[in-house]
C-alpha positions, 0 to 999 in steps of 0.5 A: 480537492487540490486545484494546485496540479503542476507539482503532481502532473506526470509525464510518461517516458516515451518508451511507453505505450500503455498500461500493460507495458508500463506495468509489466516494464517495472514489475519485471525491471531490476532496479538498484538502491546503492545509497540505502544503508542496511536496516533494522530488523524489528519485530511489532506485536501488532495483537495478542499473538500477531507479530509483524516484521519491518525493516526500519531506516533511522536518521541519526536522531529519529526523534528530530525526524519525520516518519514514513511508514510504507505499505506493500501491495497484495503478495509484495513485501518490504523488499517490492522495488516500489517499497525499496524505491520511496525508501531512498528517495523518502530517507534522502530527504530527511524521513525515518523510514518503516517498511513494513510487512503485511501479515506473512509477507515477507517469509513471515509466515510464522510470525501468526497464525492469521491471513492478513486482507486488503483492509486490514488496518490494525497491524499498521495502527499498531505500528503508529501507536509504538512508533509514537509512544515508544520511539518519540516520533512526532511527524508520521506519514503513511503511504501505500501502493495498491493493497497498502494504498486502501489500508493508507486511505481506509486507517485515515478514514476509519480514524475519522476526526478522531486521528493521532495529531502525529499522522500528518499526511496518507499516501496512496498509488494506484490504491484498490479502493473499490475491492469489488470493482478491482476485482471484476477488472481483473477478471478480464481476459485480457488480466489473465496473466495477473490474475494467474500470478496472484492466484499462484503465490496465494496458493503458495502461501497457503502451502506454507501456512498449512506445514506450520498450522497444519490444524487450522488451513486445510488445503483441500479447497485449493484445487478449486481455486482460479481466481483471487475471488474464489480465494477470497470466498474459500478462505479470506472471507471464513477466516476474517468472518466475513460472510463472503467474498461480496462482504469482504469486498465492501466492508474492506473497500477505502471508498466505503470510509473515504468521506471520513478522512480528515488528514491531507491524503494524496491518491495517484492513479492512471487511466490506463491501470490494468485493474484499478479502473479509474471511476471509483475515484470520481466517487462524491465521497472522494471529490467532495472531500477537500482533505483529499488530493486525487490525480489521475494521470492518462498513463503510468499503469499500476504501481508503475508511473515511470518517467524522466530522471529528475535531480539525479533519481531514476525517474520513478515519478509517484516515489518523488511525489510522494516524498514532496507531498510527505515534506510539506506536510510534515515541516513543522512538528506539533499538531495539524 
């Protein structure tokens, strides 16, 4: 591991108390991007018949940039605050920037007749394979927030020695990477409120999925559902072949591929997460992997790592390191 620990310490704003309050604080909390130029929308086919949607911020020469592909969480989109966030800071310093929908996120619903899951890696493997051989990008970085943090961490794992030369570096915050650990954390009493609001927009999108495919999602299951792991053993697990919500949960977790990543992956996480405890990142196969860099932080909640404005930015902490950890490994172009 990193023993280099100035550059990614954190220090919470001092209107925060704990995890809840952080996390609450910035998921309810507008935030404004004035410096971000409208994208471009573009459609990748990512498998036979799945189509995903990104919002694409090109330098001038996109060829003469580095690339940053930056994933969503469960339920997010390209248009989280976290996602619009890292975007400003990543392009103000010098990156391409992909915000990339997961499956149906987005209003994409029609896009495929697929769910998507927390490691399913393929539809952001696509995108950096077209990204490299039909956009001449030859610098690329992936970095994710919670959900998008597994995949992040779970791509470079499931790559293994066999990564492209342009993936330089992943990125991850808060990242889920032990599913069924996150889970039964959020199936605490004092969660409900989050588990709730998953639970809700899941639904929801079952609803739209089932007008479009009215054959293929049937939404009697629904009333029964309560939490997200009830969802996930009703219609994640059959839909992906998964034997049940268990065998999801592992197959899909990082930490099960975490010893294999060979590229510089940096991992941010608090103590005080709501519902990513902090010991499966004391897990060997993350500590003794000297590609990766694990700082877990006293305070910053999930997703949240508020702090004090540094060079003009409106404090977002994990956003600026990010971007820092992003630049020194992309600098110079040609292979690691």
């Amino acid at each position: 591991m990193d023993s280099e620990s100035q550059p990614y310490t954190y220090v919470p704003s001092g209107r925060f108390t704990g995890g809840h309050t952080m996390t609450l604080w910035t998921w309810a909390r507008r935030r404004r991007f004035q410096r971000l130029s409208a994208p471009e929308a573009r459609v990748f086919e990512t498998a036979p018949g799945v189509r995903v949607l990104a919002h694409c911020h090109w330098q001038a020469d996109r060829r003469a940039h580095p690339a940053l592909i930056a994933l969503h969480g469960l339920e997010g989109s390209s248009e989280a605050h976290y996602i619009l966030g890292i975007t400003e800071k990543a392009f103000a310093a010098g990156f391409n920037v992909v915000r990339l929908n997961q499956r149906n996120c987005g209003g994409t619903e029609h896009l495929s007749n697929t769910l998507y899951h927390s490691g399913l890696t393929e539809d952001p493997v696509a995108v950096i394979h077209e990204l490299i051989g039909s956009d001449g990008v030859d610098r690329l970085v992936v970095a994710g927030y919670s959900l998008g943090g597994n995949l992040a961490l779970k791509l470079a794992g499931d790559f293994g020695d066999a990564a492209p030369p342009q993936l330089r570096a992943v990125c991850a915050v808060s990242p889920v990477l032990d599913l069924e650990a996150c889970v039964r954390a959020l199936e605490r009493p004092a969660n409900a409120l989050y588990q709730w609001n998953f639970v809700r927009n899941l639904k929801s999108r079952m609803r739209r999925k089932a007008r479009l495919f009215p054959d293929r999602f049937p939404l009697e299951p629904l009333s029964r559902i309560r939490t997200v792991r009830q969802f996930d053993e009703l219609y994640t697990a059959p839909h992906f072949g998964f034997a049940g919500a268990t065998d999801y949960y592992h197959r899909a977790s990082a930490l099960r591929v975490a010893d294999r990543i060979r590229v510089p992956a940096l991992i941010l996480t608090a103590a005080d997460d709501p519902f990513v405890p902090p010991q499966p990142f004391h897990d060997p196969a993350i500590t003794r992997n000297p590609h990766i860099t694990v700082r877990i932080s006293q305070h910053g909640g999930h997703c949240a790592f508020v702090g004090a404005p540094e060079d003009g930015d409106d404090g977002y902490w994990a956003e600026r390191m990010i971007v820092r950890f992003a630049r020194a490994h992309s600098a110079e172009a040609g292979r690691r």
